[in-house]
C-alpha positions as CSV (number, residue, x, y, z in Angstrom):
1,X,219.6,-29.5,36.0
2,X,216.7,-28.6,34.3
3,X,216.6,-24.6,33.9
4,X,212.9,-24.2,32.1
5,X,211.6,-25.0,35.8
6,X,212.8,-21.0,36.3
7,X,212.3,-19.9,33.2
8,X,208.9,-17.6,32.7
9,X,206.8,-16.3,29.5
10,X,206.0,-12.6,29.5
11,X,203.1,-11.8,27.4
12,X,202.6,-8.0,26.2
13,X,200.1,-5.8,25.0
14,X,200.6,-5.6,21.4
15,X,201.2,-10.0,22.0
16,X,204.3,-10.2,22.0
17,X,206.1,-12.7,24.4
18,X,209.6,-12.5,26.0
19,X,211.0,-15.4,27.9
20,X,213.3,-14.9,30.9
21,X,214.1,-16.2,34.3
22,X,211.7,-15.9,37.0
23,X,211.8,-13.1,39.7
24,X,213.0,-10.4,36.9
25,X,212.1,-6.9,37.4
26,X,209.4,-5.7,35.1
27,X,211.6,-2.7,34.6
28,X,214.6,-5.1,33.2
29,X,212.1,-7.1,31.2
30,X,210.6,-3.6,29.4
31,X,213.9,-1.2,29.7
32,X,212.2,1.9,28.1
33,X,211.9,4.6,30.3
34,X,209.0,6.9,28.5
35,X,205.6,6.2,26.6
36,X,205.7,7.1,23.0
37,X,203.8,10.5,24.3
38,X,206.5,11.3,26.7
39,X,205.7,10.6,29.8
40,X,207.6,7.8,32.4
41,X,206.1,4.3,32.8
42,X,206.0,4.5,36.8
43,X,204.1,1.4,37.1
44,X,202.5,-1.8,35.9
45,X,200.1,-4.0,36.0
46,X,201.0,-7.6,36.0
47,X,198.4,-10.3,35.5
48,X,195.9,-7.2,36.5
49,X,197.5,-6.2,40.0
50,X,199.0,-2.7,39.8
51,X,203.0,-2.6,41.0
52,X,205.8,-0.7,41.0
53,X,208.3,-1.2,37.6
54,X,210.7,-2.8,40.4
55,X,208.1,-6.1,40.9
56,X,209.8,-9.2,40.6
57,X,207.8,-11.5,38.4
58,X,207.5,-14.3,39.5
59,X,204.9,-16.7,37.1
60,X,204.1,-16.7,33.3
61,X,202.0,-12.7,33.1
62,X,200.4,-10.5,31.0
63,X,202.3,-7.0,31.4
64,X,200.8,-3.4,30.3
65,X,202.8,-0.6,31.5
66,X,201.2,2.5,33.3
67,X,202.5,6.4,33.0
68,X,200.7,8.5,35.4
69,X,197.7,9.1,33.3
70,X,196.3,5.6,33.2
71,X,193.9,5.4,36.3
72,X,196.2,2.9,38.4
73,X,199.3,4.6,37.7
74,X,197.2,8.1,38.2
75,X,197.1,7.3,42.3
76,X,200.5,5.8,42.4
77,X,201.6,8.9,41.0
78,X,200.0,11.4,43.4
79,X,200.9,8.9,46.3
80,X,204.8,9.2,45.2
81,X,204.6,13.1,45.6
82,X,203.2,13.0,48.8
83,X,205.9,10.7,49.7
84,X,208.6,12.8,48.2
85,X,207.1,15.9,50.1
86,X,207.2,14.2,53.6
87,X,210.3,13.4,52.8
88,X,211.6,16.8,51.8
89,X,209.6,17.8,55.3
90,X,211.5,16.3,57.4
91,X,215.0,16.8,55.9
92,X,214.1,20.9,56.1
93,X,212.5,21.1,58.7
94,X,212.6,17.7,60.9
95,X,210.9,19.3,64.1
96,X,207.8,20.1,62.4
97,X,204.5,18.8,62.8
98,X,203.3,18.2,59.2
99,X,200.2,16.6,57.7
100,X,199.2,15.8,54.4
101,X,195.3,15.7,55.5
102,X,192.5,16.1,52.7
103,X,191.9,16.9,48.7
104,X,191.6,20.4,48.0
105,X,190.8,20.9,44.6
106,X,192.9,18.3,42.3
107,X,195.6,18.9,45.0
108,X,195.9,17.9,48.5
109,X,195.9,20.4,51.2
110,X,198.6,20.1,54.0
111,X,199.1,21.3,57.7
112,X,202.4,22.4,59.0
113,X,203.6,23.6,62.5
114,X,206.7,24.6,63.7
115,X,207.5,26.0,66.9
116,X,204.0,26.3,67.9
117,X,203.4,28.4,65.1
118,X,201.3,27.0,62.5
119,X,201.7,27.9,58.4
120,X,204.7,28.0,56.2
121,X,205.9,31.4,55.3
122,X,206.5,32.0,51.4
123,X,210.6,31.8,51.7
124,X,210.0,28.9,53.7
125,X,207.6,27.6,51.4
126,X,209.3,28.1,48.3
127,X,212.8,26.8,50.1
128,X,210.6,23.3,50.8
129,X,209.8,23.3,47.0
130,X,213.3,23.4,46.2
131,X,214.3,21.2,47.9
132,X,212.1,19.1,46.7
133,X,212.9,19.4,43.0
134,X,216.2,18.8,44.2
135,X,215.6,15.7,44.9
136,X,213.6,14.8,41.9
137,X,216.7,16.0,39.8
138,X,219.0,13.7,41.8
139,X,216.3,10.5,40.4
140,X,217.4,8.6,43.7
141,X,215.7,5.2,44.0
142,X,212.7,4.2,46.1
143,X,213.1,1.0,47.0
144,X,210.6,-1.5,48.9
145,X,212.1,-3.3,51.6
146,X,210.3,-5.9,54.2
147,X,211.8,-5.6,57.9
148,X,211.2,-7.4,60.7
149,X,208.2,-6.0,63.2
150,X,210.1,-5.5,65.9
151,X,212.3,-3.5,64.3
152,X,210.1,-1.9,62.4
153,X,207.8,-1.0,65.5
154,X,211.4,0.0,68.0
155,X,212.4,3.0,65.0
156,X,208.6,4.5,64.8
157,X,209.2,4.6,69.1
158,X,212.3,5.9,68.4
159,X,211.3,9.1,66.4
160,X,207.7,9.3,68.1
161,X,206.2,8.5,65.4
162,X,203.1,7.7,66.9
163,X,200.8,7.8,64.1
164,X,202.9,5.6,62.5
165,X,203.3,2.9,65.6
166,X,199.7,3.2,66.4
167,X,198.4,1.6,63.3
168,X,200.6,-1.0,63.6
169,X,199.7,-1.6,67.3
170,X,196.8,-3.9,65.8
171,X,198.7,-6.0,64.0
172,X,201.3,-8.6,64.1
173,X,203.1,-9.6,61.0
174,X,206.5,-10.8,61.4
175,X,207.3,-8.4,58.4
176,X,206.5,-5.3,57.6
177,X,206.7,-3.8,54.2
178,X,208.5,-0.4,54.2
179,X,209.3,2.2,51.5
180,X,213.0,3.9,51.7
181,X,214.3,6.8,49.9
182,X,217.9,7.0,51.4
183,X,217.5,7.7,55.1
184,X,213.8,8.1,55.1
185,X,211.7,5.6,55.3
186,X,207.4,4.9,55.3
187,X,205.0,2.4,55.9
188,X,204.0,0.9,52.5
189,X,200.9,1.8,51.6
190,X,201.1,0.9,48.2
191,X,203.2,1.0,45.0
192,X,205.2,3.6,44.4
193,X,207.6,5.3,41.8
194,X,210.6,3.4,41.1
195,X,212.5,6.6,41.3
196,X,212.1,10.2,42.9
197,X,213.2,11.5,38.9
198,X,209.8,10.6,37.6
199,X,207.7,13.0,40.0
200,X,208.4,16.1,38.1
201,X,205.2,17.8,38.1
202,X,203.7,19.5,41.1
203,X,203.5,22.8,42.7
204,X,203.4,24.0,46.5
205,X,201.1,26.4,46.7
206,X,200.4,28.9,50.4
207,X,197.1,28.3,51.5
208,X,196.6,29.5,55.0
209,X,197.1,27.8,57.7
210,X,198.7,25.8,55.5
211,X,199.6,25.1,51.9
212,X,198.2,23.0,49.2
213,X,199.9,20.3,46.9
214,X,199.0,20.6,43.8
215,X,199.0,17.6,41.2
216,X,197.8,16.8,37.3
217,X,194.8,16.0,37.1
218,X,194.7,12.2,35.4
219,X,192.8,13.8,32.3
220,X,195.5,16.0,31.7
221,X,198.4,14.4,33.2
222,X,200.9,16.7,31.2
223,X,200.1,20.1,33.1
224,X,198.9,21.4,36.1
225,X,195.4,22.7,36.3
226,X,194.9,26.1,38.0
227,X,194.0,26.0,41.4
228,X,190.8,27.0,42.5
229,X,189.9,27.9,45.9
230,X,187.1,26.4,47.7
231,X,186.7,28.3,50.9
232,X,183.2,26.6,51.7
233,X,184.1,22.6,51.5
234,X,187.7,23.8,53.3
235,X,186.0,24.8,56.1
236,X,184.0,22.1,56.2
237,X,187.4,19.8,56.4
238,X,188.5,22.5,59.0
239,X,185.3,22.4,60.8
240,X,185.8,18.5,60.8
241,X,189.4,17.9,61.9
242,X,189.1,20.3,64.2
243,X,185.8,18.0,66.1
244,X,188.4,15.2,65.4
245,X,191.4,16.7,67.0
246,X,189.4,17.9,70.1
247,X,187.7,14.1,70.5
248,X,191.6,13.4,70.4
249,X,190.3,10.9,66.8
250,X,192.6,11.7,63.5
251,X,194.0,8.7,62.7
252,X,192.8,5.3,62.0
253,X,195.3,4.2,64.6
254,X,193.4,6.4,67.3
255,X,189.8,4.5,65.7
256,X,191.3,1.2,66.3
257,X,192.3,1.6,69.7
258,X,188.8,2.8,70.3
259,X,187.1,-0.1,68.9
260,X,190.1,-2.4,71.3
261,X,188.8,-0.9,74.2
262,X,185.3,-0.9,73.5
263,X,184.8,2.6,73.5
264,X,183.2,2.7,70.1
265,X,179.9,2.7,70.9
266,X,180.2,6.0,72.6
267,X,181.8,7.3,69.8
268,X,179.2,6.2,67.8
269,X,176.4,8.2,69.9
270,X,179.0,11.2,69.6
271,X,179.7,11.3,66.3
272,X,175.7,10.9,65.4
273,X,174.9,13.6,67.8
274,X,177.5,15.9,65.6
275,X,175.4,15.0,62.9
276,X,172.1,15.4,64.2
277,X,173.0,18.8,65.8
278,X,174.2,20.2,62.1
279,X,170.9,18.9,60.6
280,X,169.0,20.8,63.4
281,X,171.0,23.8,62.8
282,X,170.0,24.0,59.0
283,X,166.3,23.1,59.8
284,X,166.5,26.5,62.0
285,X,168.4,28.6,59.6
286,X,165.5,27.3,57.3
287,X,162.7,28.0,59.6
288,X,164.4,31.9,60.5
289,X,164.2,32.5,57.0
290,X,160.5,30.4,56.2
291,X,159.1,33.5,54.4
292,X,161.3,33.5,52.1
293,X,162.9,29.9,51.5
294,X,160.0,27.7,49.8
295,X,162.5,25.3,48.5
296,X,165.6,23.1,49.7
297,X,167.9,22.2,47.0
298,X,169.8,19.1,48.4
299,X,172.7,18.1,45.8
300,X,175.3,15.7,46.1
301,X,177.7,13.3,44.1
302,X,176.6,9.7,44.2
303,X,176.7,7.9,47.7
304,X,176.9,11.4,49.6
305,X,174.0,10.4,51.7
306,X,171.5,12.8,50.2
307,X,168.1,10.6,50.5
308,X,168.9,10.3,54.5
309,X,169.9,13.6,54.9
310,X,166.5,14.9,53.3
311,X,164.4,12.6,55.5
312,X,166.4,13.5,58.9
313,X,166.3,17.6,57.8
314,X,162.6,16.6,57.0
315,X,162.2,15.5,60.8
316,X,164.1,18.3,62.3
317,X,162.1,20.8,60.1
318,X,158.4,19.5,62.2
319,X,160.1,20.0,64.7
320,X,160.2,23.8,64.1
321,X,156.7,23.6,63.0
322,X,156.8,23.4,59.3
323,X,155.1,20.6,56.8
324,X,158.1,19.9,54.6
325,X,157.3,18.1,51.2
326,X,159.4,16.1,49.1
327,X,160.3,16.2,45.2
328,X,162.7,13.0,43.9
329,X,164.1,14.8,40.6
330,X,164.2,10.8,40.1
331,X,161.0,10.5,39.0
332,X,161.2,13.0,36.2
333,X,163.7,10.6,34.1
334,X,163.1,10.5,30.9
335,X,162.7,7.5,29.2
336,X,165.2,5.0,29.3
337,X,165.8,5.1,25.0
338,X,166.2,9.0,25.1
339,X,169.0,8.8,28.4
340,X,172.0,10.7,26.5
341,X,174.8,8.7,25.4
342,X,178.5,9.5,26.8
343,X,181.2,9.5,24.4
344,X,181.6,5.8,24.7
345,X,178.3,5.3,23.9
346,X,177.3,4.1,26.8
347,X,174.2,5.4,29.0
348,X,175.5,9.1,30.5
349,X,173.2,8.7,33.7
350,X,174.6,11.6,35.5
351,X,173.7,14.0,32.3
352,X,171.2,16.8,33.4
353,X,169.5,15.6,30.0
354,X,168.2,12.3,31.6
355,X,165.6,14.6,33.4
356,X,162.5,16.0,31.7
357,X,163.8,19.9,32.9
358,X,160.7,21.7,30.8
359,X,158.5,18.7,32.7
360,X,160.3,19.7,36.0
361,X,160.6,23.3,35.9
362,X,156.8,23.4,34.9
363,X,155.6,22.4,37.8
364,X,157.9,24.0,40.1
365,X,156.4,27.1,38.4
366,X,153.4,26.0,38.8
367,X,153.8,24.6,42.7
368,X,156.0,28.3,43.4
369,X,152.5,30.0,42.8
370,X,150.2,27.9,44.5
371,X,149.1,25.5,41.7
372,X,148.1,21.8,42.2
373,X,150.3,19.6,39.9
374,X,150.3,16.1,39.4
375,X,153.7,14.5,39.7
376,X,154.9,11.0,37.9
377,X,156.2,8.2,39.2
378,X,159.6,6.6,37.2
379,X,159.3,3.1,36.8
380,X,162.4,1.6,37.1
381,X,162.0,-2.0,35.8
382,X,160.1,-0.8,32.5
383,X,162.4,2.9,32.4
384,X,159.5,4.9,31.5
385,X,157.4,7.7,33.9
386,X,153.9,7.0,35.3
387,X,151.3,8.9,36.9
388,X,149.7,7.2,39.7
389,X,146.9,10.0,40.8
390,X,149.4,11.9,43.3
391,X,148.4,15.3,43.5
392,X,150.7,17.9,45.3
393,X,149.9,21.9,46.0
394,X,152.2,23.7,48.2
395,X,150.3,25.6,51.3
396,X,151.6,28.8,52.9
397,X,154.2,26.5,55.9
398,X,155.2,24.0,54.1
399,X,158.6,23.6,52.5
400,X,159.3,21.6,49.4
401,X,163.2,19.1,49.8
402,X,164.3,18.6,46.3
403,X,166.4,15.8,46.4
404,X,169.1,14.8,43.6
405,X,172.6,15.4,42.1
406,X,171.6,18.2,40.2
407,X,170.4,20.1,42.8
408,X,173.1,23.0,42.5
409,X,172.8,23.1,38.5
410,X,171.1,26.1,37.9
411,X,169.3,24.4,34.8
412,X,167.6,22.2,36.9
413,X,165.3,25.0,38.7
414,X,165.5,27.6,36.6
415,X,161.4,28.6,36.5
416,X,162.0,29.1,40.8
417,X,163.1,32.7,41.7
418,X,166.5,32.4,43.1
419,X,165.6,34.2,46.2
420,X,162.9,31.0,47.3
421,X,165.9,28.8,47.4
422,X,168.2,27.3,49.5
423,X,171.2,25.0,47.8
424,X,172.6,22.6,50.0
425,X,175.6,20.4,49.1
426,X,176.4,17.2,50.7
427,X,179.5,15.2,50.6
428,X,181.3,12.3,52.5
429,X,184.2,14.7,53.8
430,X,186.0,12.1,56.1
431,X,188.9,13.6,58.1
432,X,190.7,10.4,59.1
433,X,194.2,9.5,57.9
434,X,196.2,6.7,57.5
435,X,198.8,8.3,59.2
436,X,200.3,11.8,58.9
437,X,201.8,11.1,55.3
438,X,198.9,9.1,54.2
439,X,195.2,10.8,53.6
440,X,191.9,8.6,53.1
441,X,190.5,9.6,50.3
442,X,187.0,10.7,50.3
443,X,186.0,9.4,46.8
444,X,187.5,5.7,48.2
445,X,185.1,6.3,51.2
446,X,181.8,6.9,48.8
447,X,182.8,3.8,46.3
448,X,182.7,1.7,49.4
449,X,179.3,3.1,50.7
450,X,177.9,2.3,47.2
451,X,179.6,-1.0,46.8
452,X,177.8,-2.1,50.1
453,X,174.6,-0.8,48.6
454,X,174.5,-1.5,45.4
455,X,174.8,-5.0,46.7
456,X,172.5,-4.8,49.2
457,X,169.9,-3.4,47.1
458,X,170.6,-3.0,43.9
459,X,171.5,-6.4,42.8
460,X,174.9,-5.4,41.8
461,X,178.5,-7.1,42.3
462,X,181.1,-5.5,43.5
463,X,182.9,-6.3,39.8
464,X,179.5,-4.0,38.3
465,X,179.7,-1.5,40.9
466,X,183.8,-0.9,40.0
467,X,183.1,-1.2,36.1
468,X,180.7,1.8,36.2
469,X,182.7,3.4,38.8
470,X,184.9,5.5,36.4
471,X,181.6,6.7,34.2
472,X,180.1,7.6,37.6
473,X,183.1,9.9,38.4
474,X,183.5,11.3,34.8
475,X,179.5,12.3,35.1
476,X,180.6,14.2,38.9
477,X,183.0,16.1,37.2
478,X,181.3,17.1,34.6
479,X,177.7,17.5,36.3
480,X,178.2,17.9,39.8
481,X,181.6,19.2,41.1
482,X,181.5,22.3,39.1
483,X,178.4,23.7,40.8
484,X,179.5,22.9,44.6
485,X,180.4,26.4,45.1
486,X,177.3,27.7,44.6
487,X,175.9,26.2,47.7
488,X,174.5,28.3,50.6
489,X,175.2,25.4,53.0
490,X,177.5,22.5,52.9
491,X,176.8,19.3,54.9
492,X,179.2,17.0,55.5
493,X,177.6,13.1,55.5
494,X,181.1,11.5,57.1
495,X,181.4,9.3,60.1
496,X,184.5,8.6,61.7
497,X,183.3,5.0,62.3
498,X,182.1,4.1,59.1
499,X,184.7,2.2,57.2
500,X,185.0,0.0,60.3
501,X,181.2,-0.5,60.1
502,X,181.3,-0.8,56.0
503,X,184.6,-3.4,55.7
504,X,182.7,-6.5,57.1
505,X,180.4,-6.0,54.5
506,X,182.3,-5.1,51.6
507,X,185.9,-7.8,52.1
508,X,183.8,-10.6,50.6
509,X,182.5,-8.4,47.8
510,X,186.2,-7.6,47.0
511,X,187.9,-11.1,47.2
512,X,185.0,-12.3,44.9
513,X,187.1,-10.3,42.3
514,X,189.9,-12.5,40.8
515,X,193.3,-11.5,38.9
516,X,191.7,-12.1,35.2
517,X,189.0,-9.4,36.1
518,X,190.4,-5.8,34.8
519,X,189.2,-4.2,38.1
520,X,191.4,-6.8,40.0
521,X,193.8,-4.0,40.9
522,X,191.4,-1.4,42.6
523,X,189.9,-4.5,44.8
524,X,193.3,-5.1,45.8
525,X,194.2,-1.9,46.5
526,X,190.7,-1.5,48.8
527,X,191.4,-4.9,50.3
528,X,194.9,-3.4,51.2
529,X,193.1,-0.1,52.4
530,X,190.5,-1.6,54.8
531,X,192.9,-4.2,56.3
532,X,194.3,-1.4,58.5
533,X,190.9,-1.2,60.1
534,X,189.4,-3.0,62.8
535,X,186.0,-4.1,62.4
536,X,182.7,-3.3,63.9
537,X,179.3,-4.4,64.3
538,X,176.5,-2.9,62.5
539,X,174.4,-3.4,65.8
540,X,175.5,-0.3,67.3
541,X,174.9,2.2,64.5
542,X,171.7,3.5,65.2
543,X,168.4,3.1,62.9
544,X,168.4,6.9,61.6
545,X,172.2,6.7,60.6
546,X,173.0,8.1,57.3
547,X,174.8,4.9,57.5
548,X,171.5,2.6,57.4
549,X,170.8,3.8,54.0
550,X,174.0,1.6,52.4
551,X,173.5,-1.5,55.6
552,X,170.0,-1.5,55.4
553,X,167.9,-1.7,58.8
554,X,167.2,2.1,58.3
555,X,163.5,3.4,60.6
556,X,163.1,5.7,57.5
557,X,161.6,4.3,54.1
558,X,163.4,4.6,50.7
């Protein structure tokens, strides 16, 4: 019998190659434990697909392993404490109601009810945290099984899991890939640690109602940053779930069965209404305040939404009677060979130094006393400004929208008394989950809007859009997230519906993106993200949607 048939050739980073039989553990094939700066190899990624250090390989593959502060490894990490929570959760305290429900921070902020009371109290708290280290000491496996459906489907019945049994209610795989930790046991929703001794660092912090998970931050995956409080986008989340829980809509389970009964399009008139009645009530906290407020700051990392918002608070604010104006800080680019460099070299374009601020906060000063300015035009194609003979002077009712990400950074309007402006902050906050254990993540819900749109209208793969993906979140971090809290007003530019809207348009971008690509692991982990959606049409979101401006078909001009 020939043996070579199941014999396999593991290439490594440094290009080295190991041969051994096929369907060996990546862990048996690479034994050590720890990078050389300390820290566990969690996962890997094989032939470019992120997995757990348990993966079977199965064909000749090109292995790097990952510790938790390489970017793949970085959410398999904070996805393994989240699992190890839930399941410290329901060994302490098994009647609880308990949520893992949005970011907070670099943390995750989590509900918890118990008795009818909601909020952990600090013994309780710190008890849970315990535990919890407990069973990181004990370093028990987590293993990935595949059980039947039926089974699978009969245990989430069984403990009323019905967050759980709802999302699979759409499907019908005769397997079901579950993660187990002993006696508890989750959908799998990804790779995971191999063991629970590799999830070491975290910290439960009381956060009322709740309390807030705290994680390294993938920049600094050796410590935990301190947390910072952001009362203004929590209650934005609060204000959110809260609309969700009363339209009975949390759970992408709860959206599916919707869209099965063909109820979505009412919940796509409701959850547009939300939106238009918070634009209308800024407009009229605008107009209440017109003689003092002369301009709208509108900020907002990229994909938030911001153009449509500004041309929908624009309509709302005739309606009060005032003559807004808008300023695209866009156009005051400099010129494409002075954009700032990052530290890769590469074009920084979310630096506050690609705008001309002495141009820019010139004729705000200007415009703020009743001056006539003429304003440029930024040429795209050729990367340089030109003036075009537009002439703008601000009369006594009119309002001036500023429109662009650095819209908080006090740099950026610096020449404008402070008391003439209004900051507004907008961000895709969605409030759906997975399930109770398993949060959507907001930044995954933005890379998707811009993925549709940088296709649609921007020329751009899906492959681009990923590539420049992590320089885009670097440059929010830097440029954008820091100055959030300085906003009078906070808008939040998610829909419920969207990312059953957005997946028929972004799947084929995704599967366009083949194992020998490096960002084959983040398409497969979005694939695996939207498949628990059902889809809908793009012929019930309405023309004005904050949607249309990543679809296209949008009554407003951009």
């Amino acid at each position: 019998m020939d043996t070579s048939l199941n014999t396999i050739t593991v290439t490594l980073d440094d290009g080295s190659e190991i041969r051994c039989a096929a369907g060996t553990p990546v862990c048996a094939i690479l034994p050590q434990r720890r990078s050389p700066e300390g820290l566990d190899y969690i996962a890997a990624l094989v032939n470019n697909d992120a997995v757990s250090t348990t993966y079977p390989v199965e064909v000749d593959s090109k292995i790097t392993l990952l510790t938790r502060g390489d970017s793949d490894a970085f959410q398999i990490y904070r996805r393994s404490v989240c699992f190890l929570l839930a399941k410290a959760v329901k060994e302490q305290f098994p009647e609880a109601r308990f949520a893992i429900e949005h970011s907070l921070g670099s943390g995750f902020y989590c509900s918890f009810e118990m008795s009818g009371k909601a909020g952990l109290c600090e013994e309780r708290l710190q008890s849970l945290d315990k535990h919890m280290r407990a069973i990181v000491e004990r370093d028990i496996p987590i293993e990935r099984r595949k059980i039947a459906f039926t089974e699978v489907v009969r245990r989430f019945e069984q403990e009323k899991q019905w967050d759980k049994y709802n999302l699979l209610r759409f499907s019908n795989p005769p397997k079901v890939a579950t993660c187990w930790c002993e006696n508890f046991s989750d959908l799998d929703h990804g790779p995971l640690a191999p063991s629970t001794g590799s999830l070491t660092l975290f910290k439960l912090i009381s956060y009322a109602p709740g309390f807030v998970l705290q994680v390294p931050e993938r920049e600094n995956p050796k410590e935990l940053p301190p947390f910072e409080p952001q009362p203004q986008l929590f209650q934005i989340f609060k204000e959110h779930k809260e609309w969700g829980r009363i339209l009975g809509v949390n759970t992408v389970g709860r959206l599916n069965e919707i869209i099965a009964n063909r109820e979505i399009s009412d919940f796509i008139k409701i959850a547009e209404a939300f939106h238009e009645k918070k634009i209308a009530q800024i407009a009229d906290h605008i107009y209440g305040h017109r003689d003092l407020i002369k301009w709208a700051l509108i900020a907002g990392p990229s994909s938030s939404g911001k153009t449509t918002f500004a041309k929908r608070l624009a309509v709302q604010l005739r309606v009060n009677g005032l003559r807004p104006v808008t300023i695209s800080v866009d156009n005051y680019f400099v010129s494409r060979e002075q954009t700032p460099l990052d530290e890769h070299g590469a074009s920084d374009f979310e630096n506050i130094e690609t705008v001309d601020l002495p141009l820019f906060n010139e004729h705000l000063m200007r415009l703020d006393k009743g001056e006539e300015v003429e304003v440029p035009s930024f040429n795209f194609e050729k990367g340089y400004r030109e003036y075009r003979g537009e002439k703008l002077h601000i009369e006594p009712d009119q309002i001036v929208l500023v429109e662009g990400i650095h819209g908080l950074n006090p740099r950026l309007t610096q020449s404008v008394p402070p008391a003439h402006k209004l900051r507004i902050y907008i961000s895709a906050l969605t409030q759906l989950n997975l399930d109770s254990n398993n949060r959507i993540s907001t930044t995954d819900n933005r890379l998707v809007r811009r993925m549709v749109r940088d296709h649609n209208f921007r020329g751009n793969s899906a492959l681009a859009t990923l590539n420049m993906w992590p320089s885009v979140r670097r440059g929010e971090k830097t440029w954008i997230f820091p100055f959030q809290q300085g906003a009078d007003i906070a808008f939040n530019s998610a829909l419920d519906y969207e990312l059953a809207v957005l997946k028929p348009f972004v799947e084929p971008l995704l599967v366009e993106i083949k194992p020998h690509h490096p960002q084959y692991a983040e398409a497969r982990r979005l694939l695996a993200f939207l498949s628990s959606f059902l889809g809908v049409s793009d012929h019930l979101v309405p023309p004005t949607s904050i949607l249309r401006e990543f679809i296209g078909h949008s009554s407003f001009s951009y």
